[in-house]
PDB file of N, CA, C and O in Angstrom:
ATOM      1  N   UNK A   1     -10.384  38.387 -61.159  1.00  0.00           N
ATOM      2  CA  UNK A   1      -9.137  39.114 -61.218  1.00  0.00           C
ATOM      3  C   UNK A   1      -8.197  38.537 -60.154  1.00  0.00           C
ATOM      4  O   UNK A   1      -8.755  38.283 -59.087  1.00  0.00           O
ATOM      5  N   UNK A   2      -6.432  38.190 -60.251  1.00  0.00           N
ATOM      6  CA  UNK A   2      -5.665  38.363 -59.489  1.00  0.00           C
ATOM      7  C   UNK A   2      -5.172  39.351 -59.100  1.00  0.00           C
ATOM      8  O   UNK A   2      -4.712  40.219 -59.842  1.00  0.00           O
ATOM      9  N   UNK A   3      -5.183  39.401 -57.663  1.00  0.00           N
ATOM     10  CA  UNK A   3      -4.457  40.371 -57.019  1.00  0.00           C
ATOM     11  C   UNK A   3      -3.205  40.142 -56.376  1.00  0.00           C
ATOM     12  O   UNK A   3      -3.199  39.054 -55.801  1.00  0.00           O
ATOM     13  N   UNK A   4      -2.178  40.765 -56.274  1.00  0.00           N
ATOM     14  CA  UNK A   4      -1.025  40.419 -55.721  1.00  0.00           C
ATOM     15  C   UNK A   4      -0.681  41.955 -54.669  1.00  0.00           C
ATOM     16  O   UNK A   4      -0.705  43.021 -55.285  1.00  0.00           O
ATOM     17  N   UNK A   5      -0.427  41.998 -53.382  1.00  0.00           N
ATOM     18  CA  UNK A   5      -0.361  42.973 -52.675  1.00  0.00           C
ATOM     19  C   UNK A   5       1.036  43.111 -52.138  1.00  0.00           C
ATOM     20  O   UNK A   5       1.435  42.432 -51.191  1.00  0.00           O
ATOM     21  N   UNK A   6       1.596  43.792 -52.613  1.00  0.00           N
ATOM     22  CA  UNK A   6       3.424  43.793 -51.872  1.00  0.00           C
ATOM     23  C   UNK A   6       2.591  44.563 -50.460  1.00  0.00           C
ATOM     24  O   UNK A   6       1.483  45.073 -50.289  1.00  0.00           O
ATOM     25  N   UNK A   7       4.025  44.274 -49.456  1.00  0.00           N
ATOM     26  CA  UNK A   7       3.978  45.194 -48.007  1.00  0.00           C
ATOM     27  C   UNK A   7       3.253  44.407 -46.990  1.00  0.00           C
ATOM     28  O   UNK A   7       2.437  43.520 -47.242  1.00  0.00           O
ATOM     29  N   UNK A   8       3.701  44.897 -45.556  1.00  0.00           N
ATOM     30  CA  UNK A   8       3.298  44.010 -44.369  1.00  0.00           C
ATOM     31  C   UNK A   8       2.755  44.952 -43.798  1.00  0.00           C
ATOM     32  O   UNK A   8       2.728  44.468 -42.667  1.00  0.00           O
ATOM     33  N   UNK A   9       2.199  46.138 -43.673  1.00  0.00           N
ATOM     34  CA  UNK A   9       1.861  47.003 -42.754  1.00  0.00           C
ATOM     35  C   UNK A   9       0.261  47.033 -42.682  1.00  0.00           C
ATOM     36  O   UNK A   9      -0.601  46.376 -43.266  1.00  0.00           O
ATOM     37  N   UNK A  10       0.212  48.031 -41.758  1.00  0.00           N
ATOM     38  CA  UNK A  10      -1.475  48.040 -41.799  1.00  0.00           C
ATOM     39  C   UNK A  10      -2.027  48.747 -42.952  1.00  0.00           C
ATOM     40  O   UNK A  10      -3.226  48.562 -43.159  1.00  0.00           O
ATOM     41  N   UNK A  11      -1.395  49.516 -43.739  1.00  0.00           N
ATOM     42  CA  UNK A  11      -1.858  49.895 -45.106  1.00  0.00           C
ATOM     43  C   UNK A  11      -2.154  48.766 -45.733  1.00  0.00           C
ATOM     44  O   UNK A  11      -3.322  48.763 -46.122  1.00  0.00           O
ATOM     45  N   UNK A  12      -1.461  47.655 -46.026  1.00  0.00           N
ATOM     46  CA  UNK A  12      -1.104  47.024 -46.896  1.00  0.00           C
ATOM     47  C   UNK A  12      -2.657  45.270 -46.395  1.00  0.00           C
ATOM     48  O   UNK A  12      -3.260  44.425 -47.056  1.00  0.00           O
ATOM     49  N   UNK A  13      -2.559  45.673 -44.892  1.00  0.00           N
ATOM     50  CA  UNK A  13      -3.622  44.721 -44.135  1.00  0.00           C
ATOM     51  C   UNK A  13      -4.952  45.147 -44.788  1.00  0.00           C
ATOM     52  O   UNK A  13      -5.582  44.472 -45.602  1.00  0.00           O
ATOM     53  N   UNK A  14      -5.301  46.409 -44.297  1.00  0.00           N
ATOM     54  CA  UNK A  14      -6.221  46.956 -44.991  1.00  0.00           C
ATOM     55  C   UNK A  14      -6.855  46.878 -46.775  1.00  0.00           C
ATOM     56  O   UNK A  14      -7.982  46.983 -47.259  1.00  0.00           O
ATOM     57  N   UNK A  15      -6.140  46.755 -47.080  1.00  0.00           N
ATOM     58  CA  UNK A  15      -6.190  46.322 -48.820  1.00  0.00           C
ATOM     59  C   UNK A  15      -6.593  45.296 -48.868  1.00  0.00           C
ATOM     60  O   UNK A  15      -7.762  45.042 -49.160  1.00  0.00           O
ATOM     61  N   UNK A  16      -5.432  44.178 -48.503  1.00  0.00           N
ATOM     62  CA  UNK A  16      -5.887  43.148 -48.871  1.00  0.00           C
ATOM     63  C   UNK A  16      -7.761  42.478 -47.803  1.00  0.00           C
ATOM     64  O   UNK A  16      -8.738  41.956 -48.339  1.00  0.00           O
ATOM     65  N   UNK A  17      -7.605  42.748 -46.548  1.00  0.00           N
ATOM     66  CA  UNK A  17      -9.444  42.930 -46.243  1.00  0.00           C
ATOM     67  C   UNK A  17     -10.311  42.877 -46.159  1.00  0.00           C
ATOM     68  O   UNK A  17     -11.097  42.161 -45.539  1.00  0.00           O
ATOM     69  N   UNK A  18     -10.394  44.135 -47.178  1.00  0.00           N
ATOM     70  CA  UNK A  18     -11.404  45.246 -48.164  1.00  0.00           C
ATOM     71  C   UNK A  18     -11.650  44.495 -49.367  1.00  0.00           C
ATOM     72  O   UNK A  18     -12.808  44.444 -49.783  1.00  0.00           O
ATOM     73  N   UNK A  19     -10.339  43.658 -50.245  1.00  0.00           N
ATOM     74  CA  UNK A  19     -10.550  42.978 -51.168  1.00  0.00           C
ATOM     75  C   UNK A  19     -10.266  41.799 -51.212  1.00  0.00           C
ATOM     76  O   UNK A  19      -9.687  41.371 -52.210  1.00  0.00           O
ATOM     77  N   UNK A  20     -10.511  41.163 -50.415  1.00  0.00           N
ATOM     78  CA  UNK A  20     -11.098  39.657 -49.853  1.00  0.00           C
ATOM     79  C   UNK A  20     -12.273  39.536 -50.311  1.00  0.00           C
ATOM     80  O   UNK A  20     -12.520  38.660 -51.140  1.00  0.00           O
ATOM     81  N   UNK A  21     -13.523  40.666 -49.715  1.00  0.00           N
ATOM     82  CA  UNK A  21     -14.760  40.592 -49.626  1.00  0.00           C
ATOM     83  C   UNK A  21     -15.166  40.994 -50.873  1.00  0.00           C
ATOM     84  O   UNK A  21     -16.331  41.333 -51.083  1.00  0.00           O
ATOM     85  N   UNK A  22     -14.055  40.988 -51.984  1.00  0.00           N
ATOM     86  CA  UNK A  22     -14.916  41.570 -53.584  1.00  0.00           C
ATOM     87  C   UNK A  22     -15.239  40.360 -54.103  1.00  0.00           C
ATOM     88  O   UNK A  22     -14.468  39.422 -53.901  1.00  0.00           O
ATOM     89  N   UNK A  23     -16.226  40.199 -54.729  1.00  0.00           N
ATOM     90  CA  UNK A  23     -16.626  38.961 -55.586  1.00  0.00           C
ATOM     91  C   UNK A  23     -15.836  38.798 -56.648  1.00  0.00           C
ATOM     92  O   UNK A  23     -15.525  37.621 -56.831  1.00  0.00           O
ATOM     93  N   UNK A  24     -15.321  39.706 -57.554  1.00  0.00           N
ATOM     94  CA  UNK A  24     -14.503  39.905 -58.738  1.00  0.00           C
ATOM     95  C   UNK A  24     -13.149  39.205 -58.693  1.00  0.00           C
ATOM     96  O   UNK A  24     -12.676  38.518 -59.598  1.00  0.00           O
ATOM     97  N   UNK A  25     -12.489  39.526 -57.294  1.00  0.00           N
ATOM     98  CA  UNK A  25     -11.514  39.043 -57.163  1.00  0.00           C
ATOM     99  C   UNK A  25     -11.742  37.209 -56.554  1.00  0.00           C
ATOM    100  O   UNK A  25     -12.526  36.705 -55.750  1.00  0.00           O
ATOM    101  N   UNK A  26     -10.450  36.556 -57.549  1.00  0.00           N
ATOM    102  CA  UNK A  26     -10.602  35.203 -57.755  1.00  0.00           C
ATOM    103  C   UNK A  26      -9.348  34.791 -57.200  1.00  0.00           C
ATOM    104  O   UNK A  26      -9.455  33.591 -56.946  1.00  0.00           O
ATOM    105  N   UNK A  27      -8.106  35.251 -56.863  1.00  0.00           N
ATOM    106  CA  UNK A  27      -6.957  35.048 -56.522  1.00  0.00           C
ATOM    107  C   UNK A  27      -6.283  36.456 -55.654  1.00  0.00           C
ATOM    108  O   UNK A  27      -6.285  37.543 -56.231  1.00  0.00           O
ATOM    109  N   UNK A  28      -5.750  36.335 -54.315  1.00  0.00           N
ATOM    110  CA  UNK A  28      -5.318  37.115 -53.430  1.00  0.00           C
ATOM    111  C   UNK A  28      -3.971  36.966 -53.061  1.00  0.00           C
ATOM    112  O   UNK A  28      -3.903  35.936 -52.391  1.00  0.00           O
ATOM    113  N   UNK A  29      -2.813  37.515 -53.176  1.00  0.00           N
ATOM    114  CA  UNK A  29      -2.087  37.078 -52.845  1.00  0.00           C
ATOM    115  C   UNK A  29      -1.138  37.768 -52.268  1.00  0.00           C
ATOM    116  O   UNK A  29      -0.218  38.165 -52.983  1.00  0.00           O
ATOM    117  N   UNK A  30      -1.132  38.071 -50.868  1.00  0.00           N
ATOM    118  CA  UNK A  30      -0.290  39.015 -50.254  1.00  0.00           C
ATOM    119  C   UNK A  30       1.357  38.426 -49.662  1.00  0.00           C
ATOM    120  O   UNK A  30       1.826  37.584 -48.897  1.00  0.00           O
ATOM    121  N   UNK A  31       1.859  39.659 -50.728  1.00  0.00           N
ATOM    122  CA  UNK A  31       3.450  39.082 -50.542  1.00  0.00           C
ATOM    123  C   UNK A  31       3.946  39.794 -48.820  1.00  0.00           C
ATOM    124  O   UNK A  31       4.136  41.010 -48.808  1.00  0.00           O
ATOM    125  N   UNK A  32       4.054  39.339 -48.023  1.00  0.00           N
ATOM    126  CA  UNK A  32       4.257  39.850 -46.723  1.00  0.00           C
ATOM    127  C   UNK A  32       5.659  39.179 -46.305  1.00  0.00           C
ATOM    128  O   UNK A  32       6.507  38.666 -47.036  1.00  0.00           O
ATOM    129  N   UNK A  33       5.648  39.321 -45.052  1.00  0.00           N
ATOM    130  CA  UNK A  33       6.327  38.887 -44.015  1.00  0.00           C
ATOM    131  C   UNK A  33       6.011  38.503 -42.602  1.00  0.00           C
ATOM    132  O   UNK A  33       6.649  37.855 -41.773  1.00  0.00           O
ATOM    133  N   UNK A  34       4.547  39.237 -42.560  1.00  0.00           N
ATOM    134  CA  UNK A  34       4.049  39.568 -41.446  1.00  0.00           C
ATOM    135  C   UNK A  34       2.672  38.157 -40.868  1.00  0.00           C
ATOM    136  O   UNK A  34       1.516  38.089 -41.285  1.00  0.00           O
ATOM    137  N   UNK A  35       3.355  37.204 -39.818  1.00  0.00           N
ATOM    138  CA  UNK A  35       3.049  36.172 -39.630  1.00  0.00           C
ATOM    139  C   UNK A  35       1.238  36.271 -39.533  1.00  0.00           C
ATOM    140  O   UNK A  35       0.496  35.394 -39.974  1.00  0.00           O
ATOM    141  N   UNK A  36       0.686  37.777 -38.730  1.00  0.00           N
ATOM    142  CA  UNK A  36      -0.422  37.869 -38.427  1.00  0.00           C
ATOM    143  C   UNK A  36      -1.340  37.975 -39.647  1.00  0.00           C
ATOM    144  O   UNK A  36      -2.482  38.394 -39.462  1.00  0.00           O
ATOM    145  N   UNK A  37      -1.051  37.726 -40.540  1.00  0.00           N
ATOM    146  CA  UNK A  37      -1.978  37.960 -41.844  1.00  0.00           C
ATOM    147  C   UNK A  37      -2.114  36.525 -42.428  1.00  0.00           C
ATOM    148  O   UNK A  37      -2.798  36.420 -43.446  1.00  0.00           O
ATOM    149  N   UNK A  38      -1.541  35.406 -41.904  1.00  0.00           N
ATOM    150  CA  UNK A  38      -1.232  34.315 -42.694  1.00  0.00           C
ATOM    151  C   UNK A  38      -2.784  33.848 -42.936  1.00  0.00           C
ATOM    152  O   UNK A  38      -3.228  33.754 -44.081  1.00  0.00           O
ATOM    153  N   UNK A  39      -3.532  33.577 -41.844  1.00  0.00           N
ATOM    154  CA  UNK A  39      -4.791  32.827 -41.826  1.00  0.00           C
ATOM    155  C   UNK A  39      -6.165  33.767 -42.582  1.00  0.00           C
ATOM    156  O   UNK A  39      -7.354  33.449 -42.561  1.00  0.00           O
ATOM    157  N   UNK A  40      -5.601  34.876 -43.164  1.00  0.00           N
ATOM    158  CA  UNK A  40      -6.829  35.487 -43.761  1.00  0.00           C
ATOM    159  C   UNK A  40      -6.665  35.060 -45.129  1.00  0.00           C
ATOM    160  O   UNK A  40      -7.753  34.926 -45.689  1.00  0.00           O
ATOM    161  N   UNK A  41      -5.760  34.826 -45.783  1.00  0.00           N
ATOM    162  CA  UNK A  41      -5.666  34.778 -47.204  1.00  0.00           C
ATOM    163  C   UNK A  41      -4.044  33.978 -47.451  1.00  0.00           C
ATOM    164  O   UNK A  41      -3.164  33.572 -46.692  1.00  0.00           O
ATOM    165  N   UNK A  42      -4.224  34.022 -48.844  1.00  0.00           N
ATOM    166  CA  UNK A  42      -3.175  33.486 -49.542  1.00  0.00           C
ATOM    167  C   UNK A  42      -2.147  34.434 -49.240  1.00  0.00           C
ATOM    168  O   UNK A  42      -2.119  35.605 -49.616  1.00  0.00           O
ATOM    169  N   UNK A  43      -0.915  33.562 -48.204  1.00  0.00           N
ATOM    170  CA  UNK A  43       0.359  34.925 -47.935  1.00  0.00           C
ATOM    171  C   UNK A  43       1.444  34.059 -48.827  1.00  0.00           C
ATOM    172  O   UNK A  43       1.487  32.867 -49.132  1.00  0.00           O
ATOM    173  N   UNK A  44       2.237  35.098 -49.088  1.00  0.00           N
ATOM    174  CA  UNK A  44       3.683  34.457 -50.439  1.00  0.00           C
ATOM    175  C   UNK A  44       4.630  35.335 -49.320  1.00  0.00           C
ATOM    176  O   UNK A  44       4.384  36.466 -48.900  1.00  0.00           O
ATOM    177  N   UNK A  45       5.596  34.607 -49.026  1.00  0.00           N
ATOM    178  CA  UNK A  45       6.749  35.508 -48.545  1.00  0.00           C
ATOM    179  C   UNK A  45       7.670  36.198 -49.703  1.00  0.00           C
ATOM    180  O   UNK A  45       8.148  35.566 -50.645  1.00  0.00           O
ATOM    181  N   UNK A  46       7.820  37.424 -49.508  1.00  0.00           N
ATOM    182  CA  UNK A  46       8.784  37.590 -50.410  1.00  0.00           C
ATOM    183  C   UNK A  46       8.992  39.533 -50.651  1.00  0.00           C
ATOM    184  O   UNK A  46       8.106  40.388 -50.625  1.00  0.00           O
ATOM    185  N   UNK A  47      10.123  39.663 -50.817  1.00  0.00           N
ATOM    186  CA  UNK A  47      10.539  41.163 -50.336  1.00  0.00           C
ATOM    187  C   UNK A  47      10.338  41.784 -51.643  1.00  0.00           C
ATOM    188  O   UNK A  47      10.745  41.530 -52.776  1.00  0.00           O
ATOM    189  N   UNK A  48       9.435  42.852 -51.033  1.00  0.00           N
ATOM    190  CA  UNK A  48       9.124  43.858 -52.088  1.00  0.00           C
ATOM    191  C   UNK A  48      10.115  44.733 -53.234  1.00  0.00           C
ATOM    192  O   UNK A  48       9.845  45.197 -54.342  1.00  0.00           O
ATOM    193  N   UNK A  49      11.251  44.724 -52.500  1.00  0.00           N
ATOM    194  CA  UNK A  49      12.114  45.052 -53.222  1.00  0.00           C
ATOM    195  C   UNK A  49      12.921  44.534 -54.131  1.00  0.00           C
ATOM    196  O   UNK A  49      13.916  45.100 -54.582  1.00  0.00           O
ATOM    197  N   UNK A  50      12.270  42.747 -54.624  1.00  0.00           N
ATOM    198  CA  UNK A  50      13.084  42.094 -55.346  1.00  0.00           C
ATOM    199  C   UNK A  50      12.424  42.121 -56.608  1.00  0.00           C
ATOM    200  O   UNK A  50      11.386  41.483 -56.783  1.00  0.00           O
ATOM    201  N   UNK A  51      12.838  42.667 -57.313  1.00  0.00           N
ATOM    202  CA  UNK A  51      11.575  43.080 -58.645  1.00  0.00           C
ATOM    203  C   UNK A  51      11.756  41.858 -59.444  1.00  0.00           C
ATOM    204  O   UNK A  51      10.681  41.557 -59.965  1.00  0.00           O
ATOM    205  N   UNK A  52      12.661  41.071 -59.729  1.00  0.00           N
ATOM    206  CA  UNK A  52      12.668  39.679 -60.438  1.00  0.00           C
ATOM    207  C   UNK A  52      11.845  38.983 -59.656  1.00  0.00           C
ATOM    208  O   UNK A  52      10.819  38.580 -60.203  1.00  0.00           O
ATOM    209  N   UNK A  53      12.042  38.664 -58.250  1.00  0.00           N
ATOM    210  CA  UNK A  53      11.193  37.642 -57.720  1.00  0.00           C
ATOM    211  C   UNK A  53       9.849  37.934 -57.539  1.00  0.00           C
ATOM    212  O   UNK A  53       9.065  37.032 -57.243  1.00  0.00           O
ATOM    213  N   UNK A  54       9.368  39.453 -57.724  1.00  0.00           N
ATOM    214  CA  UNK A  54       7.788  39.705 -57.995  1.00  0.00           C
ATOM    215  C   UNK A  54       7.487  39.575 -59.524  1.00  0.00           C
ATOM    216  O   UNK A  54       6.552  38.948 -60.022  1.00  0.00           O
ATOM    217  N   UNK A  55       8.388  40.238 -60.129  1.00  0.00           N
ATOM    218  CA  UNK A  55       7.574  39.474 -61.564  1.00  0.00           C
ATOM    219  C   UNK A  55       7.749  37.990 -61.995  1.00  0.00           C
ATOM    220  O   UNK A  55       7.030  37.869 -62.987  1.00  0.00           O
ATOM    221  N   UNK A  56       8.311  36.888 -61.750  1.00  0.00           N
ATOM    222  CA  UNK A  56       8.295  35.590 -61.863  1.00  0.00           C
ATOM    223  C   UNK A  56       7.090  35.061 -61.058  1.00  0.00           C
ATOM    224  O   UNK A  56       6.490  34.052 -61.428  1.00  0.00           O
ATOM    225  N   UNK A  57       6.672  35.889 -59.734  1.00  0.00           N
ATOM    226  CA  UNK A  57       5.621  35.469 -58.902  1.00  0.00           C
ATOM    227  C   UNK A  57       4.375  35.782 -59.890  1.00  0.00           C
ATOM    228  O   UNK A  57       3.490  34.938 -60.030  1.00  0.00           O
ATOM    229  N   UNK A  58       4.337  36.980 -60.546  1.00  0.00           N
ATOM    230  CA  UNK A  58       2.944  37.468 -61.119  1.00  0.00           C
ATOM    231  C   UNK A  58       3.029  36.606 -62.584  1.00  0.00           C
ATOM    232  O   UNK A  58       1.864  36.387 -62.917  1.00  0.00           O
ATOM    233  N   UNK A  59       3.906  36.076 -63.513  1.00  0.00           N
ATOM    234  CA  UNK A  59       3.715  35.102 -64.097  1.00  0.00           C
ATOM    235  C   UNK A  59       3.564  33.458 -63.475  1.00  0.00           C
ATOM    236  O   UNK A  59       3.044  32.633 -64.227  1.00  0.00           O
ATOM    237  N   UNK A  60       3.899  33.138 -62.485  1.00  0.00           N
ATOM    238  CA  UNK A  60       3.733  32.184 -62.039  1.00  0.00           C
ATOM    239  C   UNK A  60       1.976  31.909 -61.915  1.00  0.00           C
ATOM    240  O   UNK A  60       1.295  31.043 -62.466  1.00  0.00           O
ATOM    241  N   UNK A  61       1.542  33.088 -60.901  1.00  0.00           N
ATOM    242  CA  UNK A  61       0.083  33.246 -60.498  1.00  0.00           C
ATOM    243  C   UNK A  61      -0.508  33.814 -61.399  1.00  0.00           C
ATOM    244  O   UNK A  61      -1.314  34.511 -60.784  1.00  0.00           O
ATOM    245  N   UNK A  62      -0.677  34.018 -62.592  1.00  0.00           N
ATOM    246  CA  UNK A  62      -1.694  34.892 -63.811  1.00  0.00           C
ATOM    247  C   UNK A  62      -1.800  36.478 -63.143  1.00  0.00           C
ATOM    248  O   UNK A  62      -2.920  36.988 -63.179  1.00  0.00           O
ATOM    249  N   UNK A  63      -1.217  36.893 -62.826  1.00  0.00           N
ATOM    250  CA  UNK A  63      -1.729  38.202 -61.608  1.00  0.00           C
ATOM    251  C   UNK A  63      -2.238  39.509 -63.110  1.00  0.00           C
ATOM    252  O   UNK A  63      -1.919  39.901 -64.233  1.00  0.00           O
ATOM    253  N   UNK A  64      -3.341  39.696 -61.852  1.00  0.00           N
ATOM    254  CA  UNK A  64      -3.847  41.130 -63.396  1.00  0.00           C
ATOM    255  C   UNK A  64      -3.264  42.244 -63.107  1.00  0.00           C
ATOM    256  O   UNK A  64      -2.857  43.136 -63.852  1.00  0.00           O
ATOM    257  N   UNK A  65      -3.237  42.086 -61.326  1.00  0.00           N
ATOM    258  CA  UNK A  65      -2.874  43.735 -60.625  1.00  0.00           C
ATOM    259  C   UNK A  65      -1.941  43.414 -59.582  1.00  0.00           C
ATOM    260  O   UNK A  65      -1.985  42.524 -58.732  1.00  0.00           O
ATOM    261  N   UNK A  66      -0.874  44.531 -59.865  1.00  0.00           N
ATOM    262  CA  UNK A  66      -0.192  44.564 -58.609  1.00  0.00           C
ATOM    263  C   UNK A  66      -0.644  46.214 -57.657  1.00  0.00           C
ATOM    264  O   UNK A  66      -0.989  47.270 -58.188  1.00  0.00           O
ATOM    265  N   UNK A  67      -0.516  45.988 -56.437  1.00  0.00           N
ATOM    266  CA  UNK A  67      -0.851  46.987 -55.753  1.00  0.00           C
ATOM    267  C   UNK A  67       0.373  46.854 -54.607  1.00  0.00           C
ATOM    268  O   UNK A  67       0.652  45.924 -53.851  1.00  0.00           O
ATOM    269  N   UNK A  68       1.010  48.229 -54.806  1.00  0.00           N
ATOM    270  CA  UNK A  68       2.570  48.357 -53.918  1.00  0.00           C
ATOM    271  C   UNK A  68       1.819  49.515 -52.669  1.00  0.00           C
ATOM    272  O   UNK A  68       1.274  50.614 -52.564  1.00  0.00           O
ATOM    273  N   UNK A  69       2.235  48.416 -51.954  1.00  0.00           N
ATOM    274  CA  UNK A  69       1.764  49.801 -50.227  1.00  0.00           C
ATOM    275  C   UNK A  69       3.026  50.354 -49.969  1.00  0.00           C
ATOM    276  O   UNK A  69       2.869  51.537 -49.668  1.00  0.00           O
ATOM    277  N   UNK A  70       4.215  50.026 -49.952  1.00  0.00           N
ATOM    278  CA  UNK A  70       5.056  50.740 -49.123  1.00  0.00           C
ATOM    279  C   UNK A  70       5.498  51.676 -50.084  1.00  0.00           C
ATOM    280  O   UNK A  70       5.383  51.246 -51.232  1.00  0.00           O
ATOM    281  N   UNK A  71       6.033  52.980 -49.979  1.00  0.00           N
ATOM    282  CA  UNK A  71       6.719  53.760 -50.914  1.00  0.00           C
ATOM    283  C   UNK A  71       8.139  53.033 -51.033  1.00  0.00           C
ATOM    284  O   UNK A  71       8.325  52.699 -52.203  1.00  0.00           O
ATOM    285  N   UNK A  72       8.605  52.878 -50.665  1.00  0.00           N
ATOM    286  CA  UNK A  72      10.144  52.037 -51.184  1.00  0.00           C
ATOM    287  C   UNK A  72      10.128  51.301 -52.331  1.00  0.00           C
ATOM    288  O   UNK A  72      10.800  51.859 -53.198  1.00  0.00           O
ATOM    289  N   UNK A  73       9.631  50.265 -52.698  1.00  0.00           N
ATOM    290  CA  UNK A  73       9.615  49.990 -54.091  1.00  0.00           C
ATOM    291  C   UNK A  73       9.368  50.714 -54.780  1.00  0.00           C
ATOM    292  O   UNK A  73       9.949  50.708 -55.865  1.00  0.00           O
ATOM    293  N   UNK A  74       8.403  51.675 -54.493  1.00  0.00           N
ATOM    294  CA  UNK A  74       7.778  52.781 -55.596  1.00  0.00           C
ATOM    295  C   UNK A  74       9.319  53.573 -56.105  1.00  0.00           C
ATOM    296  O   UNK A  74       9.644  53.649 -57.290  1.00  0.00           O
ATOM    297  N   UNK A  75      10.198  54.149 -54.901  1.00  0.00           N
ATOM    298  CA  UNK A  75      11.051  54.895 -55.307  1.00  0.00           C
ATOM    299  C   UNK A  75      11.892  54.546 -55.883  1.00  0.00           C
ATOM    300  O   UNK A  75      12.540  55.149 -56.738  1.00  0.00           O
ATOM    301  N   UNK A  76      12.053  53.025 -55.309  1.00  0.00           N
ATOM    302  CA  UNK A  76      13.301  52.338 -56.214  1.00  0.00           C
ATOM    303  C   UNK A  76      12.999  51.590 -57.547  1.00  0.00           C
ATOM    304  O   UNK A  76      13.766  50.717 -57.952  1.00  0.00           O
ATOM    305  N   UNK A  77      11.516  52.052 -58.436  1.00  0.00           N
ATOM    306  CA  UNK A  77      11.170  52.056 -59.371  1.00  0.00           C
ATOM    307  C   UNK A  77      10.298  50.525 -59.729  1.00  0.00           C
ATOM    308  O   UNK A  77      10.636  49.879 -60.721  1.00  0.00           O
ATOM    309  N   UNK A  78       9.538  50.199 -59.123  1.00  0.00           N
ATOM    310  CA  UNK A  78       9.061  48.842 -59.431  1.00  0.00           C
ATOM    311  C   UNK A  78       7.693  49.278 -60.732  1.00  0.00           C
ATOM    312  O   UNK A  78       7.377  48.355 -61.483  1.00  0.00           O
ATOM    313  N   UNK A  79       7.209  50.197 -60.856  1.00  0.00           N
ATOM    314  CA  UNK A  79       6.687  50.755 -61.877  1.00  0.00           C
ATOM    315  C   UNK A  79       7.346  50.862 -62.939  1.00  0.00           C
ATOM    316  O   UNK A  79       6.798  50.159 -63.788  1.00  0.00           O
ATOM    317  N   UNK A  80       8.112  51.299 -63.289  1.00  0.00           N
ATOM    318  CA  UNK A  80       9.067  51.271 -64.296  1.00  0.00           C
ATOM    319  C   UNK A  80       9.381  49.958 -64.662  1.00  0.00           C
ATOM    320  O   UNK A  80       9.359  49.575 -65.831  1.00  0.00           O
ATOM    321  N   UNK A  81       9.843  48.844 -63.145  1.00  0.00           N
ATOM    322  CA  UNK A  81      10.420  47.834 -64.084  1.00  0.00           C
ATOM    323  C   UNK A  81       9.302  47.339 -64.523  1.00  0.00           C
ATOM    324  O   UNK A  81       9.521  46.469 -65.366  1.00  0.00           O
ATOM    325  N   UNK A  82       8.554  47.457 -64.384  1.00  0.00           N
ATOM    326  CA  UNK A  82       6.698  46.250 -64.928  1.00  0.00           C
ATOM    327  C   UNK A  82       6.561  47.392 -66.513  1.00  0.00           C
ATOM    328  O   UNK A  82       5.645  47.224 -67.318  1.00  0.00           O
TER     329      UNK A  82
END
């Protein structure tokens, strides 16, 4: 499975992790900002709130799942647009 993780926080640290260490998952890809996460995994810069530039990213990368940590995209509807 691809994973794609919007958010830089420690919610969002925590996720990605936790699912590092899954066998299932084959692709990680945390869209951040946050320099301290670079060396654990695959980091993509790119702002959660740009809903074109996350869905061109999740066709780019085959992504199966997106997982949104911060509530801000949530409110400003990134569910809806997918």
């Amino acid at each position: 499975m691809n994973v794609l993780i919007l958010g830089s926080g420690g919610r969002e640290h925590a996720f990605v992790w936790k699912l590092a260490q899954s066998v299932t998952i084959r692709k990680l890809i945390h869209c951040s900002r946050n320099a301290g996460n670079a060396q654990m995994w695959y980091k993509r810069q790119c702002i959660s709130n740009d809903f074109d530039a996350i869905k061109n990213l999740v066709w780019e990368k085959s992504i199966d799942m997106v997982l949104v940590g911060p509530e801000d995209p949530l409110v400003k509807g990134v569910h809806d647009y997918f």
